[in-house]
C-alpha positions in Angstrom: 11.8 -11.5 -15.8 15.2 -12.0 -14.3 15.6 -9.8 -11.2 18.5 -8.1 -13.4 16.4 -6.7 -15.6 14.4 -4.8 -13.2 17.8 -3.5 -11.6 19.1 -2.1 -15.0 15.8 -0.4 -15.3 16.3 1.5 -12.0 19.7 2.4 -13.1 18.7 3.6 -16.8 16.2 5.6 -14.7 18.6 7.3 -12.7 21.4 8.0 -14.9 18.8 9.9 -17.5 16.3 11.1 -15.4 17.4 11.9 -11.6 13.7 11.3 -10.4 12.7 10.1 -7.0 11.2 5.9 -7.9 8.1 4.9 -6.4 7.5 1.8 -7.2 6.9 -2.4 -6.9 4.2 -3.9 -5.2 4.9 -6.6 -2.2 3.8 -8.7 -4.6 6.1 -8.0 -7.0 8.7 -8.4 -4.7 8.0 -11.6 -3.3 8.1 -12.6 -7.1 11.3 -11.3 -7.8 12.7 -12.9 -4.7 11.0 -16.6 -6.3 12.5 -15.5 -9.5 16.1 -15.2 -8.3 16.0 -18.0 -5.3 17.0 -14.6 -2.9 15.9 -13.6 0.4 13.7 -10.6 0.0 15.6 -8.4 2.1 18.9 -9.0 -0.3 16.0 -7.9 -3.2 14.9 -5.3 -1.5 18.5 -4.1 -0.7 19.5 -4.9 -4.5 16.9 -2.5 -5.7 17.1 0.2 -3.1 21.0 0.4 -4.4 20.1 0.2 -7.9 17.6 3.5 -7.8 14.1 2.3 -5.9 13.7 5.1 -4.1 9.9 3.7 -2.0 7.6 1.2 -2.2 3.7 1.9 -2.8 1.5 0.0 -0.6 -0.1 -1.7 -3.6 -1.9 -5.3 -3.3 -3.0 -5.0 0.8 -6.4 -4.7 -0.2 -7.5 -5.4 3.2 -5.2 -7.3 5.5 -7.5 -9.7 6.9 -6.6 -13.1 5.6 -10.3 -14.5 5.2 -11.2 -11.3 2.8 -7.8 -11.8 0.9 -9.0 -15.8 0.2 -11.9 -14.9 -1.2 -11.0 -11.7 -3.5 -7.0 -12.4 -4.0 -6.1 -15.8 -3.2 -3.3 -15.7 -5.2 -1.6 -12.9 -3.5 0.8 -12.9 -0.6 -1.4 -13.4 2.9 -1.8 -10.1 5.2 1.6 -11.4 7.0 3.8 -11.4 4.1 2.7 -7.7 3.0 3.5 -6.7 6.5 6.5 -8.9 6.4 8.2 -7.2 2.9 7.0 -3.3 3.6 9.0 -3.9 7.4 12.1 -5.7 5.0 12.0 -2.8 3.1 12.1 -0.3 5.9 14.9 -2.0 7.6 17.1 -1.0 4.5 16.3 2.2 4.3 13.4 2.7 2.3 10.3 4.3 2.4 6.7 2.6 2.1 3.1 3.8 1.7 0.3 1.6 2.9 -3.5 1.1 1.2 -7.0 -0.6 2.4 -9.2 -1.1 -0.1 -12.5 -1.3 1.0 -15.8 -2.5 0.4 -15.0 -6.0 -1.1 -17.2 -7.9 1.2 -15.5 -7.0 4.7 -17.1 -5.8 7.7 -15.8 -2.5 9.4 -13.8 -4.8 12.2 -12.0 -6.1 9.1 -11.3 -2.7 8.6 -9.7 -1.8 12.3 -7.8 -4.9 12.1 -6.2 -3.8 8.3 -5.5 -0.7 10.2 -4.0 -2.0 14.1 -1.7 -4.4 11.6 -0.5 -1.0 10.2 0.1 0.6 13.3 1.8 -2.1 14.6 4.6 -2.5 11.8 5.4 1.5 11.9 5.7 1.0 15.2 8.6 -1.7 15.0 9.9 0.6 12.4 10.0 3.5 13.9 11.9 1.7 16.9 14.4 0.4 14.4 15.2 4.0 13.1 15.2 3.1 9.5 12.6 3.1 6.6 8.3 3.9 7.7 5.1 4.1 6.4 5.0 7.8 5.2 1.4 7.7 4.6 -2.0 6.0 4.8 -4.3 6.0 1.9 -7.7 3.9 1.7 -10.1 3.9 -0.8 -13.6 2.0 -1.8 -13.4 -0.7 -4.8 -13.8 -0.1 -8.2 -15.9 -3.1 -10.0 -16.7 -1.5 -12.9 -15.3 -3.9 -16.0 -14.0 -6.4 -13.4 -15.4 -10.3 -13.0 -16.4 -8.4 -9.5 -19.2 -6.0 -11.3 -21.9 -8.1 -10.8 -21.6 -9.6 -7.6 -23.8 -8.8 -4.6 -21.7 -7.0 -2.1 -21.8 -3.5 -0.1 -19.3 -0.7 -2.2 -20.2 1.8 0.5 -21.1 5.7 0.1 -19.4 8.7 0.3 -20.3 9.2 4.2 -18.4 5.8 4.7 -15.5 7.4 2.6 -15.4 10.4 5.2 -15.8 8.0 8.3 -12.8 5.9 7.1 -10.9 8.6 6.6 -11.3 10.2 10.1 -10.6 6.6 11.7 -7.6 5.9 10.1 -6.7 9.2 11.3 -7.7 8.6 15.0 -6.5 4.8 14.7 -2.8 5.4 12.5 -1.5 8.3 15.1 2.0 7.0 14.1 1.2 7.6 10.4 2.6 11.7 9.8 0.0 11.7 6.5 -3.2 10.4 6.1 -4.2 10.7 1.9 -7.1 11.1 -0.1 -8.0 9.3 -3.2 -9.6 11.5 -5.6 -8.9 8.8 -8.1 -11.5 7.1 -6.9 -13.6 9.3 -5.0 -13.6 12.0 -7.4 -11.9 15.6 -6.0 -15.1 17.0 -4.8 -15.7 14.5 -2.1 -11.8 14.1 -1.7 -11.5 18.0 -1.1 -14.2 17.5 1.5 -12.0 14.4 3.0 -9.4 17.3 4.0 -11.7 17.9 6.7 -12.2 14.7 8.0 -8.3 14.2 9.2 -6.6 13.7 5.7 -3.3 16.3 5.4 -2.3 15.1 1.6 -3.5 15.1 -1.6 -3.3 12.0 -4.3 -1.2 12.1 -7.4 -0.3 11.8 -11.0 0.0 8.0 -11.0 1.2 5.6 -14.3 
């Protein structure tokens, strides 16, 4: 789709229903931005103006670009993500960033996803514009995917908890750490609370 459609959309949003927009993966930029032969920061910009509100950290699975090759190798690499959420800080907006879990990584994959993230709020933060507002992980869903079957390592609910408390330990520039009851169900996400996470996940569509 042009990259006009999506900017008429944010603006028939807005006029009828003055709601805050959270929404467009990375990916989705960097296909608009192929779409329209534009520099992502001019999309980003362009959509910001037209009603995009923040971005959701959607499609980092886990930024480690030997993971990525083997379960997403037709996403953007771990640089690009980094690349479009700092774009989209710069003009203004606000981001929230994701690891997705047990797909095959080891837990240094896990720290490295996690110092990337660090890293990029802390350029941000220097530049005084747009950040990370808050850091959510959670472990893979393969039910009813081509992934169901395959041999690897989803992880427990004690892995859940220890991932939570290092991303609090590790993100110390990240003001909210969330919890995925999603996928973790709100039992074991109300027990998260007390393992470093401040915030709650939402309605999503």
């Amino acid at each position: 789709l042009p990259l006009d459609w999506y900017l008429e959309l944010l603006r028939f949003i807005k006029e009828r229903h003055p709601i805050h927009v959270h929404g467009f993966s990375a990916s989705e930029v960097e296909m608009m931005a192929k779409v329209s032969k534009l520099p992502v920061d001019e999309v980003l910009r362009m959509l910001h103006q037209a009603g995009l509100d923040s971005m959701p950290g959607a499609g980092a699975e886990v930024l480690v670009d030997a993971v990525r090759d083997f379960i997403a190798p037709k996403k953007i690499d771990s640089a690009r993500w980094v690349e479009i959420h700092e774009a989209a800080h710069e003009v203004g907006m606000l981001t929230t960033a994701t690891l997705m879990y047990g797909v095959g990584e080891v837990w240094e994959d896990r720290l490295e996803h996690m110092l990337k993230l660090r890293a990029a709020q802390e350029r941000s933060l220097a530049r005084g514009a747009g950040r990370f507002t808050a850091f959510i992980t959670w472990s893979f869903q393969p039910s009813l995917t081509e992934m169901q079957d395959w041999d690897i390592d989803l992880g427990t609910g004690m892995d859940y908890l220890k991932m939570t408390a290092l991303s609090r330990v590790v993100l110390d520039n990240f003001e909210n750490v969330q919890v995925s009851y999603v996928t973790q169900g709100p039992k074991l996400a109300q027990v998260a609370l007390r393992f470093g996470a401040n915030d709650f996940g939402s309605l999503m569509l």
